[in-house]
C-alpha positions as CSV (number, residue, x, y, z in Angstrom):
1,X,-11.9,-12.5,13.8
2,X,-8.7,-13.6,11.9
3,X,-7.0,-16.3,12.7
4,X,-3.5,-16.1,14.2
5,X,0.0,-18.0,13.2
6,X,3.4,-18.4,15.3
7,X,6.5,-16.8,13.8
8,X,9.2,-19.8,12.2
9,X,12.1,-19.5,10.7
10,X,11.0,-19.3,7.7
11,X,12.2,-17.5,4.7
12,X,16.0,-18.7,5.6
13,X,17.5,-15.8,6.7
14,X,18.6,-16.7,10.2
15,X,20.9,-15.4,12.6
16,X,20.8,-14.7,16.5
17,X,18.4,-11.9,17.1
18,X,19.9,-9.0,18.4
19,X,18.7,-5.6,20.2
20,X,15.2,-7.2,20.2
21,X,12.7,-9.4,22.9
22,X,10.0,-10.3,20.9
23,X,7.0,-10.4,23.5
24,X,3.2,-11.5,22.5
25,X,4.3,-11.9,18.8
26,X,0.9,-11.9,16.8
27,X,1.0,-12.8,12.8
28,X,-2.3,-12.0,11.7
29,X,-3.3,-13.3,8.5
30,X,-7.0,-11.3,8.2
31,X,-9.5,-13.1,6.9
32,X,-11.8,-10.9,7.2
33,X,-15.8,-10.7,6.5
34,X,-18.0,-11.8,3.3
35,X,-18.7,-8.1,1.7
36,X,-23.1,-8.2,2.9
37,X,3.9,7.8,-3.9
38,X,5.2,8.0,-0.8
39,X,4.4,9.6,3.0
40,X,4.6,8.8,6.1
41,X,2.4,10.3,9.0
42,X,3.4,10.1,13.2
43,X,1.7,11.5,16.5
44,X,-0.6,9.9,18.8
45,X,-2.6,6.5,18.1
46,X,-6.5,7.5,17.3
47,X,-7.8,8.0,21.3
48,X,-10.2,5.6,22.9
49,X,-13.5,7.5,23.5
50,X,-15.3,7.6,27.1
51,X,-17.2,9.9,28.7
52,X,-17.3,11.9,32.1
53,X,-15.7,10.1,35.1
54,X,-19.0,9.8,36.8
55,X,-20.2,7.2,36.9
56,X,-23.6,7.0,36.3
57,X,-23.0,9.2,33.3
58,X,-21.2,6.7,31.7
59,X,-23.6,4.0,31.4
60,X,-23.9,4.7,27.5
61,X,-21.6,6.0,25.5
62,X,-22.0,8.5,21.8
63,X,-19.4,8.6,19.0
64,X,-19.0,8.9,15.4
65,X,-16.9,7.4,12.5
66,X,-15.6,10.0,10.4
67,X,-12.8,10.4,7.5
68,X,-10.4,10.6,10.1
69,X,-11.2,7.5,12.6
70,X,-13.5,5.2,9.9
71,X,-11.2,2.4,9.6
72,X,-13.5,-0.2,8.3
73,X,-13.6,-3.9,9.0
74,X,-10.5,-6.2,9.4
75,X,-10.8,-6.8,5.6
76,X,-8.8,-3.7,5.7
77,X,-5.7,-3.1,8.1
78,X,-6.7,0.2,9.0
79,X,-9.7,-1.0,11.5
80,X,-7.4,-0.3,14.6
81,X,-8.1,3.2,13.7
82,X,-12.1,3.1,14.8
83,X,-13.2,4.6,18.2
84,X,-12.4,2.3,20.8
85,X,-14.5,1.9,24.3
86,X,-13.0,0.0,27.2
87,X,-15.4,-1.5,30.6
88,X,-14.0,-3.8,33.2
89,X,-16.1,-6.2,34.5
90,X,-16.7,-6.1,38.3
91,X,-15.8,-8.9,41.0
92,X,-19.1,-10.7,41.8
93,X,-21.7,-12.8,39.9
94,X,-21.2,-11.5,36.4
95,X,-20.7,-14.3,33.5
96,X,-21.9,-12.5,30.4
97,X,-22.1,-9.1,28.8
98,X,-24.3,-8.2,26.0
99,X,-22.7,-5.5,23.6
100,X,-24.8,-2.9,21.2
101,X,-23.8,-0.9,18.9
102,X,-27.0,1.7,17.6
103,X,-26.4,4.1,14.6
104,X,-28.0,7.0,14.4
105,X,-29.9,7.8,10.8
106,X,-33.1,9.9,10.0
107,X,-33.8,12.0,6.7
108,X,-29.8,13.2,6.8
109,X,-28.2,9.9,7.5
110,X,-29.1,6.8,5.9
111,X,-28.4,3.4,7.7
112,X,-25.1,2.3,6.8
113,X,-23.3,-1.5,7.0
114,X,-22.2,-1.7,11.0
115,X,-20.6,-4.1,13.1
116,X,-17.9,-4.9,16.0
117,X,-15.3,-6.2,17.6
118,X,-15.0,-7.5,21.1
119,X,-11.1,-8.1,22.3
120,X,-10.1,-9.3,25.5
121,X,-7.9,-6.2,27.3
122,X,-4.2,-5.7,27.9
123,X,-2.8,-6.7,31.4
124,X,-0.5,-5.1,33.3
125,X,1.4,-2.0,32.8
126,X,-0.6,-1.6,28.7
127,X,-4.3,-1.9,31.0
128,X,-6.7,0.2,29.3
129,X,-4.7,0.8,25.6
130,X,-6.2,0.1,22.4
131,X,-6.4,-3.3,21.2
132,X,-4.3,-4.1,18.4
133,X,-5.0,-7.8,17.6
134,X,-7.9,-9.5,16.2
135,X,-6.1,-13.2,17.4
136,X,-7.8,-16.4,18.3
137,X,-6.0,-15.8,22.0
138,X,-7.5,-12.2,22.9
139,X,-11.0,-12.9,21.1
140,X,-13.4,-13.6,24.2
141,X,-16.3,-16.7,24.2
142,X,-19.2,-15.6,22.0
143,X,-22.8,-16.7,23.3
144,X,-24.5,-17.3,20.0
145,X,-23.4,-16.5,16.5
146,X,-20.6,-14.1,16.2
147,X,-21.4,-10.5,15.6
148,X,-21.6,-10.3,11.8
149,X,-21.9,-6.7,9.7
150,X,-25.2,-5.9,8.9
151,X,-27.3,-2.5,7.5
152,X,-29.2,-2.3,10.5
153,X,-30.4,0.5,13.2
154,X,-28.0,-1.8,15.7
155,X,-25.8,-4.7,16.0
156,X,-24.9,-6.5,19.1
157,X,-23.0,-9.5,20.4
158,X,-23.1,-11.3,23.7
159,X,-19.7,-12.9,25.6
160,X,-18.5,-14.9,28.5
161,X,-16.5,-12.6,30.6
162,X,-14.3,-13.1,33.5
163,X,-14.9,-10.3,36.6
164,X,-12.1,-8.4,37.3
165,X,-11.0,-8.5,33.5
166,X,-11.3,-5.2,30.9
167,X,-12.5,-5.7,27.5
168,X,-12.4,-3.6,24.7
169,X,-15.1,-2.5,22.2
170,X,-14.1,-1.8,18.5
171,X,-17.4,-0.3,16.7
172,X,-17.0,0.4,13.2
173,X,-18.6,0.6,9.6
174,X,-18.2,-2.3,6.5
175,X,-16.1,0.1,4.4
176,X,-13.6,2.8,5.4
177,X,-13.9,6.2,5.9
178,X,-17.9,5.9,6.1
179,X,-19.1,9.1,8.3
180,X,-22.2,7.9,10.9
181,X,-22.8,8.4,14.5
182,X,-23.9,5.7,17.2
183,X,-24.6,5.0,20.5
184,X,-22.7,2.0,22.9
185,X,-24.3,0.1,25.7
186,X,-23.2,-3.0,27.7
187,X,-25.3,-4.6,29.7
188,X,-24.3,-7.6,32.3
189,X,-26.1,-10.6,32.7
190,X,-28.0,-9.6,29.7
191,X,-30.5,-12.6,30.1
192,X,-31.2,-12.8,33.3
193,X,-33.5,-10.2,34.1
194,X,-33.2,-9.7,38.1
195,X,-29.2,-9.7,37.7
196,X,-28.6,-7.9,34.4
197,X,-27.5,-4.1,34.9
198,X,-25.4,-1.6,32.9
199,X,-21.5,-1.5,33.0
200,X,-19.9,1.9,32.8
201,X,-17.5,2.7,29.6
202,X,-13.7,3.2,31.1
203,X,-11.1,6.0,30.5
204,X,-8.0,4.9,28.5
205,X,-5.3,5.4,30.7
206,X,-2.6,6.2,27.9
207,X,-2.5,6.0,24.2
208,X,0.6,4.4,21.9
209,X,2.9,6.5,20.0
210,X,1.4,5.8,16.7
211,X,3.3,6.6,13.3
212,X,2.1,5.3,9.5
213,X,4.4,5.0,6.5
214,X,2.0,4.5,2.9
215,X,4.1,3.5,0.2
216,X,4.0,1.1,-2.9
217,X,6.1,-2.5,-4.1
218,X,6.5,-1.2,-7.4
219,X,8.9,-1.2,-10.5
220,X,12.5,-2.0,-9.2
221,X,11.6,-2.1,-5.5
222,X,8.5,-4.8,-6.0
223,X,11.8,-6.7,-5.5
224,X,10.1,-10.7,-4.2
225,X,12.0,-12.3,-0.3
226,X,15.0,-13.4,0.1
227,X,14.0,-17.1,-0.4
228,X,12.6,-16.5,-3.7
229,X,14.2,-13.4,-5.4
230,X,17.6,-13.7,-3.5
231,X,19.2,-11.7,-6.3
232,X,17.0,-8.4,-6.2
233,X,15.3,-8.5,-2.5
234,X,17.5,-6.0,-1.3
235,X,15.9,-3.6,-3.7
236,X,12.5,-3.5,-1.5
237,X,11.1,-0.5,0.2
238,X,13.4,0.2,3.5
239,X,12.0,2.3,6.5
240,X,13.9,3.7,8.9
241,X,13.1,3.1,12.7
242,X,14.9,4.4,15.4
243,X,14.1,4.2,19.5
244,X,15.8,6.1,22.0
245,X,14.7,3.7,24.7
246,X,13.6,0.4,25.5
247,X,10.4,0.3,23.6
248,X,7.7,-2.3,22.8
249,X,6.5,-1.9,19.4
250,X,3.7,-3.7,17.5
251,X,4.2,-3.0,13.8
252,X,1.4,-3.9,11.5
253,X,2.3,-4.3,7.5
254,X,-1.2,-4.0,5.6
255,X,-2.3,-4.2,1.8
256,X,-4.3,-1.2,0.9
257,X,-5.3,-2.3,-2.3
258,X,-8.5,-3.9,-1.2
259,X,-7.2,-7.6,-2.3
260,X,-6.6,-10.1,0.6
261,X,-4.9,-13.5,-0.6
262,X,-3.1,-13.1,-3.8
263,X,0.2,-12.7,-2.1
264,X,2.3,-13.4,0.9
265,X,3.4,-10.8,2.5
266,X,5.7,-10.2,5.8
267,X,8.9,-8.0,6.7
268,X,12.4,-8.5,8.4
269,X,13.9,-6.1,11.1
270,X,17.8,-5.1,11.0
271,X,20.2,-3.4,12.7
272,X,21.6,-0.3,10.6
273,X,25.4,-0.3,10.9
274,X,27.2,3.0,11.3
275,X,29.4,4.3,8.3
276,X,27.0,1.8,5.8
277,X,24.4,2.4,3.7
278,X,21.1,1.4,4.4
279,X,21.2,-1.8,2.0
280,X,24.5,-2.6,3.0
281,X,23.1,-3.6,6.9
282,X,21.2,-6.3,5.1
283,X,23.1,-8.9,5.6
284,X,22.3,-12.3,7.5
285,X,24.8,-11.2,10.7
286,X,22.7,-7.9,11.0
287,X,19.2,-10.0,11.0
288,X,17.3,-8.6,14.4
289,X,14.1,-10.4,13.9
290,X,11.4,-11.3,10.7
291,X,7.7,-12.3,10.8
292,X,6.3,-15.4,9.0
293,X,4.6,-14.5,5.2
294,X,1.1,-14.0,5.7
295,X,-1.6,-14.7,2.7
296,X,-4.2,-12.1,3.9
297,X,-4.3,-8.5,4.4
298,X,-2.1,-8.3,7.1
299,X,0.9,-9.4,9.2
300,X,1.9,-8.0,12.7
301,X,4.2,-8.8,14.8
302,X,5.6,-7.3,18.5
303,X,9.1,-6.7,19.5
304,X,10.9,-5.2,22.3
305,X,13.4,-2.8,20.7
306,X,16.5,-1.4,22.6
307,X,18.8,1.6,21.5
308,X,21.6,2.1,20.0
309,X,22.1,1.1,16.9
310,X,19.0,2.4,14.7
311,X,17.3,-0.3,12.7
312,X,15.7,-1.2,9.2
313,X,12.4,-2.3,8.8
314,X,12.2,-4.1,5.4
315,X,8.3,-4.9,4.1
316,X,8.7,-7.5,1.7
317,X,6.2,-9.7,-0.7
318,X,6.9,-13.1,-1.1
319,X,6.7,-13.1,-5.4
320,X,7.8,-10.1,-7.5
321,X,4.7,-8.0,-7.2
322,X,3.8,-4.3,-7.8
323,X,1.0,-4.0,-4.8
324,X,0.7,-0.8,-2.4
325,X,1.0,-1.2,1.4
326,X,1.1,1.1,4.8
327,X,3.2,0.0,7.2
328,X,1.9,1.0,10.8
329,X,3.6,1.4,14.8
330,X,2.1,1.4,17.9
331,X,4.6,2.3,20.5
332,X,5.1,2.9,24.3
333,X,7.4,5.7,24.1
334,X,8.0,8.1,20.9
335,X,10.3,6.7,17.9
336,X,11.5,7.9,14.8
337,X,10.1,5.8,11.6
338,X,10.4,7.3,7.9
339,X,11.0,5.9,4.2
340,X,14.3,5.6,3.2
341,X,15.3,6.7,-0.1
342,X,19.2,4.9,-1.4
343,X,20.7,6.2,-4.6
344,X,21.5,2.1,-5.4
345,X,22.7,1.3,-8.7
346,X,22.8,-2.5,-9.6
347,X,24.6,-4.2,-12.1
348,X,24.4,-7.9,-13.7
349,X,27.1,-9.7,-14.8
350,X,28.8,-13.0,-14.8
351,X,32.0,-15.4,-15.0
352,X,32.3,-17.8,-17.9
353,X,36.0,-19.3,-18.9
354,X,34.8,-20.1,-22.3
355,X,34.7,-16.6,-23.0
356,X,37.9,-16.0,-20.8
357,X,36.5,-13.4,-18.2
358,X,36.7,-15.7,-15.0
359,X,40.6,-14.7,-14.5
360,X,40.8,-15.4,-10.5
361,X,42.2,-13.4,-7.4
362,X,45.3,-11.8,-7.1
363,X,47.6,-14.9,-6.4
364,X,47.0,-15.2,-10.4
365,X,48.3,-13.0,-12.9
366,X,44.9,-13.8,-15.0
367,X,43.0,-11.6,-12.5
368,X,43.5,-8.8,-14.6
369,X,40.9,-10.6,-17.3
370,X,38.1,-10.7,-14.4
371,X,35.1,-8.1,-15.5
372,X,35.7,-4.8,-14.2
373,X,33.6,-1.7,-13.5
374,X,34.5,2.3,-13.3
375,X,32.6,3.9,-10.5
376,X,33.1,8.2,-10.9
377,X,32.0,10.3,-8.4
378,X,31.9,14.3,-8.3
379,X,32.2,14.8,-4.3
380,X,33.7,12.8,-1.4
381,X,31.4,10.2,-0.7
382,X,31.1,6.9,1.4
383,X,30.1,3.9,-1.1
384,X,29.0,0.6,0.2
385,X,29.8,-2.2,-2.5
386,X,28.1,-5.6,-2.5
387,X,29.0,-8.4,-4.9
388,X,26.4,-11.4,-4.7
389,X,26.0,-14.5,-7.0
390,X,22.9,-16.5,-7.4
391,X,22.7,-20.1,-7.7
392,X,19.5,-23.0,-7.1
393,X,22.4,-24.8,-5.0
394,X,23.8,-22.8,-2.3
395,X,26.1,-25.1,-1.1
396,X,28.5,-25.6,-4.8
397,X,28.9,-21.4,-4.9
398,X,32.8,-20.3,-5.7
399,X,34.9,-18.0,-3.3
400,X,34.1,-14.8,-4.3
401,X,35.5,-11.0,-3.4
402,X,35.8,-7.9,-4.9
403,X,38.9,-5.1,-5.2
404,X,38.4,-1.7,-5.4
405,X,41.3,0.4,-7.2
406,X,41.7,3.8,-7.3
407,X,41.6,4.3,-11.1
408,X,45.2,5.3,-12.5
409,X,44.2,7.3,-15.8
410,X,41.0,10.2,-16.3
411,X,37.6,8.9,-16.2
412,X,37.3,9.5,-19.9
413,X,39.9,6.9,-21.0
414,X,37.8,4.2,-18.8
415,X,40.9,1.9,-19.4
């Protein structure tokens, strides 16, 4: 399981949250197991199998992984897409639960590297959902070593359990998209053989609006945090989220490039002003929530997001690194999430008197020697302008501003 963190304030871009409740925040940095070009993709989370409502026919349970649902371990952050199998444990005398997972091989289907997961349930209103958190706080007692990945016919693990509670079982292959079948059994009481009996496999009740956005830190946009790039951050990937409701989210930002602590990595949540470009939201004032920076595979974090406005979701890597990534909701209700694309031009410059180009502001007739720039455009067209200066000491920066002028002679004079 990986271990969990608490989100800080950390990187120093803080203001008052707004539009957001965070609720069970969950950083994950994945530690994950010893090994023994853009898109984006929505519609319903992966389903958590089960079988008939009887019963007594659903005392074991069948499934496959396949290209589709073969997420692999929590080395890699697409696990939460591997069949998932809920049972509640029942009031009375019940203190343990044994857990096996059986592959099925023969001349056809060679044994393949299995293991599993065993997460404590969601509560309340979420009962019966797919787990989304491998945390110290929803990761259940084991009894015995912890279940570990092996090329074996079957794996199991036994935990203390709590009756009334629901648990859920995350069986799944080493490496992603590995295609094998198995068979699930959980037995109570497992060593106690005049108590122990089979637990039935629940129904999910509902699934999360799931959406996926793959796309890369590279060139321009592998553009470092605003703590340690505070010049060129803006330049990251943006994604565009919008909710027309109240809605609980749990967004997951994963590496996909098979490398787990080389980099931090973590994102920060704006509101998207009306009438302004997408980079010209990011601004300190406009800060709904961010998540710690994570050295592993993955960060996650849950938020409570209310509509209006529409809001930025801004995946970010600590350092200046090229490094792919998928960016990943889980929602209550239905949401709108896409890359953004920004035709954003950035210039570099500078003030420097000895050369006699820091002339002032307008209540000095020097201004005039100040750097300027000739923006042409060929169509009516809304242009959000941004002047910034970098500096290790924050607290000595000049006043600064900008003018914008409507340019008195052709574009072809550029006087």
């Amino acid at each position: 399981p990986s271990s969990s963190t608490t989100a800080t304030s950390s990187p120093s871009l803080s203001s008052t949250p707004r539009g957001v409740s965070p609720t069970a925040s969950s950083l994950s940095s994945s530690g994950g197991h010893a090994r023994s070009n853009s898109f984006s993709r929505s519609g319903p989370a992966p389903l958590v199998h089960s079988l008939s409502s009887s019963q007594d026919k659903n005392l074991s349970a069948g499934g496959e992984w396949n290209l589709q649902n073969s997420g692999g371990c929590s080395n890699s952050p697409l696990w939460r897409k591997n069949p998932q199998y809920m049972f509640k444990v029942p009031q009375g005398n019940i203190s343990s639960v044994k857990v096996t997972v059986t592959q099925n091989f023969g001349a056809s289907h060679q044994l393949v590297p299995i293991g599993l997961y065993l997460v404590k349930g969601w509560e309340g209103e979420f009962s019966g959902r797919k787990a989304l958190a491998l945390t110290k706080e929803n990761i259940p007692t084991y009894i015995g070593e912890a279940p570990n990945f092996h090329v074996a016919k079957s794996v199991s693990a036994t935990i203390q359990v709590t009756p009334g509670h629901e648990y859920a079982i995350v069986p799944c292959t080493f490496m992603p998209n590995t295609e094998a079948s198995f068979e699930l059994e959980v037995m109570a009481n497992p060593n106690q053989s005049n108590a122990s009996e089979r637990l039935p496999i629940m129904e999910t009740k509902a699934e999360w609006c799931y959406q996926e956005v793959v796309a890369a830190w590279k060139g321009e946009n592998a553009a470092g945090s605003y703590s340690t790039a505070s010049f060129t951050w803006r330049n990251n990937p943006k994604i565009f989220i919008e909710t027309a409701t109240d809605n609980k989210v749990t967004f997951v930002l994963g590496r996909t490039d098979g490398a787990t602590s080389d980099i931090f990595i973590g994102f920060y949540i704006f509101r998207a002003l009306e009438g302004r470009s997408m980079t010209g939201s990011l601004i300190a004032s406009n800060l709904v929530t961010k998540t710690t920076f994570v050295n592993g595979v993955e960060v996650s974090f849950s938020v409570v997001l209310s509509p209006p406005p529409s809001s930025t979701l801004f995946p970010t890597t600590e350092l200046v690194r090229s490094r792919p990534f998928i960016l990943m909701s889980y929602s209550k209700n239905p949401m709108k999430m896409a890359l953004h694309e920004e035709n954003t031009v950035v210039l570099h410059g500078g003030w420097d008197p000895s050369v006699g180009n820091s002339g002032g502001c307008l209540n000095h007739p020097s201004w005039r020697a100040s750097p300027q720039y000739l923006l042409t455009v060929s169509k009516p067209t809304k242009v959000t302008l941004m002047l910034e200066q970098a500096s290790s000491e924050p607290t000595s920066l000049p006043f600064i501003g900008l003018y914008a002028i409507k340019a008195s002679t052709p574009s072809s004079n550029k006087r």
